[in-house]
C-alpha positions in Angstrom: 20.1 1.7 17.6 20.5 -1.1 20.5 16.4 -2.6 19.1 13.1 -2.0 20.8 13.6 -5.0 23.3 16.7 -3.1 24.8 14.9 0.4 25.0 12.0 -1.5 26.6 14.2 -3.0 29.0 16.1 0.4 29.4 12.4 2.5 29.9 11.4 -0.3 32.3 14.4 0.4 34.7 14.3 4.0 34.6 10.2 3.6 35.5 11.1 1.3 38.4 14.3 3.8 39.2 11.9 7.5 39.1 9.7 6.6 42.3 13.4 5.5 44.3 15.4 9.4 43.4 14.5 12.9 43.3 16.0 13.0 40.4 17.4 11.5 37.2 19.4 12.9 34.3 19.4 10.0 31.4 21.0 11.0 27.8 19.6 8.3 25.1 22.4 6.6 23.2 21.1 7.4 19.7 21.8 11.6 20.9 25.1 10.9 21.0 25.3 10.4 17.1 24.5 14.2 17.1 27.6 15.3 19.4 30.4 13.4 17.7 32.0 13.0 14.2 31.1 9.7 12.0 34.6 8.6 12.2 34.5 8.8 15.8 35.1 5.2 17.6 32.4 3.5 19.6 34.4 3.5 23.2 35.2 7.4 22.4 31.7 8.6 21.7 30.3 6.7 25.0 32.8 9.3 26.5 31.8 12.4 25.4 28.2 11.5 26.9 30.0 10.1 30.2 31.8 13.9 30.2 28.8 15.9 29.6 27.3 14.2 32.5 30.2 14.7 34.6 30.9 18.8 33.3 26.8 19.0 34.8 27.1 17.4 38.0 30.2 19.4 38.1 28.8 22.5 37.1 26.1 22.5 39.7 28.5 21.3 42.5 31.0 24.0 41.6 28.2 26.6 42.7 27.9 25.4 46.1 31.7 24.9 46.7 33.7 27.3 45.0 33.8 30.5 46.2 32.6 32.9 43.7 30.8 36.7 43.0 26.9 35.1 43.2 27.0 31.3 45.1 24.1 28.9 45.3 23.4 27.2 49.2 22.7 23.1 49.3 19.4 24.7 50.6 18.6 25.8 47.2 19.6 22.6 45.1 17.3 20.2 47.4 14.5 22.8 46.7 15.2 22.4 43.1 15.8 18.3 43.1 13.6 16.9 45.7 11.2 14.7 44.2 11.2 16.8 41.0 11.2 13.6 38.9 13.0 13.3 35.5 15.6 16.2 34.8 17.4 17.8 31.9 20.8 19.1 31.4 22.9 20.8 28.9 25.8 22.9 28.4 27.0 25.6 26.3 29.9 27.8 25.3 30.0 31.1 23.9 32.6 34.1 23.2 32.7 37.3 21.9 29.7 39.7 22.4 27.0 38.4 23.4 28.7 35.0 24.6 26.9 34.8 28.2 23.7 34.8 26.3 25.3 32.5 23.3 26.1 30.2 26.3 22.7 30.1 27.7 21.2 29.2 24.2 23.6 26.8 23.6 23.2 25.2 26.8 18.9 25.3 26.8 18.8 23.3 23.6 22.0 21.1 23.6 21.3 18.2 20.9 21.9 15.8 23.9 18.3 16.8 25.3 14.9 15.3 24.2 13.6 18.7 24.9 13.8 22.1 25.8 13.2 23.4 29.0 10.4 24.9 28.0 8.2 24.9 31.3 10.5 23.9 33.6 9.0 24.5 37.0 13.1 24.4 38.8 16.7 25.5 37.5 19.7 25.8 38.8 22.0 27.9 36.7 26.4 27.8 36.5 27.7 30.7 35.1 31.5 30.0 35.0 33.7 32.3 33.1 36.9 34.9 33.7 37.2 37.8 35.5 36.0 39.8 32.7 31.9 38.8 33.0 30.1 41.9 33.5 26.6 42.1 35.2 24.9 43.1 31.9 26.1 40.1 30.5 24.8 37.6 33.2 21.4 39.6 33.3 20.6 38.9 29.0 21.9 35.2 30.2 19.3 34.5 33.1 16.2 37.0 31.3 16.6 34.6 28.5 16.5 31.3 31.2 13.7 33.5 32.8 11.7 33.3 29.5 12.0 29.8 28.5 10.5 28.6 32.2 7.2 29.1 34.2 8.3 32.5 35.2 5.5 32.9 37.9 6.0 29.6 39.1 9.4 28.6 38.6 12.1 28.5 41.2 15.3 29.6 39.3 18.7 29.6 41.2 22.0 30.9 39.8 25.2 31.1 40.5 28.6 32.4 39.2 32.3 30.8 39.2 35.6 32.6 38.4 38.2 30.5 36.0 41.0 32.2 35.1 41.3 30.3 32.0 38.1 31.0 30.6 38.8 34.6 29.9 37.1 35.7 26.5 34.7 33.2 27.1 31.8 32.0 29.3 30.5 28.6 29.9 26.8 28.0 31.7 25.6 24.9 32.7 21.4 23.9 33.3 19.8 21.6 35.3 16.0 21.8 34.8 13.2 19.7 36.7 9.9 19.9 37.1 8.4 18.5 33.8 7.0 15.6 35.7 7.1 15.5 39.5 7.2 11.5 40.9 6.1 10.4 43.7 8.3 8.5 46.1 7.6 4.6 46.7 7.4 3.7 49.7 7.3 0.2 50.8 4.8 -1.4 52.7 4.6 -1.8 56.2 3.7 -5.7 57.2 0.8 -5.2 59.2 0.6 -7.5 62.3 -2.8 -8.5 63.8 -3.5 -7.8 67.2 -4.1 -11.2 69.3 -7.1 -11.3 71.2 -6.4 -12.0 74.7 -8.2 -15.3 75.4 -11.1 -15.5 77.8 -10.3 -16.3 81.8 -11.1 -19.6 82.4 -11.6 -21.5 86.0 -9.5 -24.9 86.8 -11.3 -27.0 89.2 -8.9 -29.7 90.7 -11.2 -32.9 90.5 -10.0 -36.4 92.4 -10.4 -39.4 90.6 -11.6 -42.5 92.8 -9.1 -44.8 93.7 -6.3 -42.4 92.6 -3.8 -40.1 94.5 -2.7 -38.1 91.1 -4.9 -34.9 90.4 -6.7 -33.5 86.8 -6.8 -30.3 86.4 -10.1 -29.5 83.8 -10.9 -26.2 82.2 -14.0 -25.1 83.2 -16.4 -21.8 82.1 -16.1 -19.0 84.6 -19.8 -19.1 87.2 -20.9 -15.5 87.7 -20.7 -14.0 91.0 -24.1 -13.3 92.4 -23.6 -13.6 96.3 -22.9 -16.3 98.5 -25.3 -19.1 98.0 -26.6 -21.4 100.5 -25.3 -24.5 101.2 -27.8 -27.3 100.3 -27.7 -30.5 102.6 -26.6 -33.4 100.6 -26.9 -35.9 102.8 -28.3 -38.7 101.1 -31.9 -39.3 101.5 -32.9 -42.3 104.3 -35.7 -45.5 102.7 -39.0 -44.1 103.2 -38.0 -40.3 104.0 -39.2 -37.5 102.0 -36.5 -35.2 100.5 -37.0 -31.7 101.2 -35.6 -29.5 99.2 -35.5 -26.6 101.2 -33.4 -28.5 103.8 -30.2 -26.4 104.4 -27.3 -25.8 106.5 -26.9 -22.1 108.0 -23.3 -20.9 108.4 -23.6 -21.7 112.3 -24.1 -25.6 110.8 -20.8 -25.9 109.5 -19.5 -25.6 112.4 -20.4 -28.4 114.3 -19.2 -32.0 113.4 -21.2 -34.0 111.1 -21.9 -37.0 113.8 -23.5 -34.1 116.4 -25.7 -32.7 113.7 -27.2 -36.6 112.7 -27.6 -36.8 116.3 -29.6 -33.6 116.7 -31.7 -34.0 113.9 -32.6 -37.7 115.0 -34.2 -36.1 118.7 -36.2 -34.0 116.0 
């Protein structure tokens, strides 16, 4: 009744809500109509569909922490809720004969559902009432649950809870999921590039003429093949041929450059 804009707005942030929870238990506004008299105020009817969400969660927690004949681990209700994707709850009453399984009928197609849970691939079942519940009871009760679900597939866990002021009557509460199993978002991870280690370069420390200071210049790396000779460069004399196999053994460097001039003049 809010207009199409706002149930667009309303679908678009459960769609972007699924893929964050395991589950989610929504009741659409125009349900409520259903549950409540016409003379019922605005602020009042919002209520009753706060309540039946609270009685639920309730319901299912009451399992795990109140000690009762039949109790439900934490185990069971992850099994049940992880990642099992939109969920549907109801409750229902019943007394006299017959009221466990009243109460489960009731509770399978309460008007505040969009469906049944026909096919429901988990439940998790509260069976709250007095001392007076008898097994026959709870068995018609969870045969009919049995029915309405994937009974080969379906992971079905129940529960009972004493009240001593329920006595006459027995109240059940469902959670079903499984309709439509989400998958969980998961953010990206940033990737980082790995940095390429830069090739090793040489520095030569060359002497500018007429300077003291020193530049250091990048130059490429010279592959080591050996120790190469040393090639004479002296400066070639007017009129003498330059030989180009003229060089200097080891022993040569050795001996000052004036006694080697000297030597190779006598030659």
């Amino acid at each position: 009744f809010e207009g199409p804009k706002r149930a667009r707005t309303a679908d678009q942030g459960i769609d972007s809500l699924m893929g964050r929870v395991d589950t989610i238990i929504t009741i659409p506004n125009d349900r409520i109509q259903s549950v409540v008299e016409k003379r019922t105020p605005v602020n009042d009817a919002f209520r009753v569909a706060d309540d039946v969400l609270r009685q639920g969660v309730q319901g299912i927690s009451d399992i795990i922490t109140i000690p009762g004949s039949i109790n439900v681990d934490f185990a069971d209700v992850r099994s049940v809720m992880t990642g099992a994707g939109p969920a549907l709850m109801g409750i229902g009453y019943g007394v006299g004969d017959q009221r466990a399984l009243q109460a489960a009928q009731s509770a399978s197609n309460s008007p505040l559902l969009e469906q049944t849970i026909n096919g429901a691939r988990g439940v998790l079942v509260n069976i709250t009432s007095g001392v007076d519940l008898t097994l026959q009871e709870v068995t018609e009760a969870m045969d009919y649950l049995h029915g309405l679900c994937d009974g080969s597939e379906a992971d079905i866990y129940f529960g009972t809870v004493l009240d001593p002021n329920l006595d006459g009557s027995v109240r059940i509460t469902v959670l079903a999921t499984g309709f439509l199993p989400i998958e969980r978002v998961v953010e990206p991870l940033e990737t980082v590039k790995a940095t390429e280690p830069e090739p090793e370069r040489h520095r030569a420390v060359v002497h500018a003429a007429g300077f003291s200071t020193q530049k250091l210049v990048d130059v490429p790396p010279v592959p080591n093949e050996g120790d190469a000779p040393v090639v004479n460069a002296r400066p070639a004399q007017r009129g003498e041929d330059f030989d180009a196999e003229d060089v200097y053994d080891d022993s040569d460097l050795d001996i000052p450059a004036f006694i080697r001039e000297h030597q190779a003049a006598k030659q």
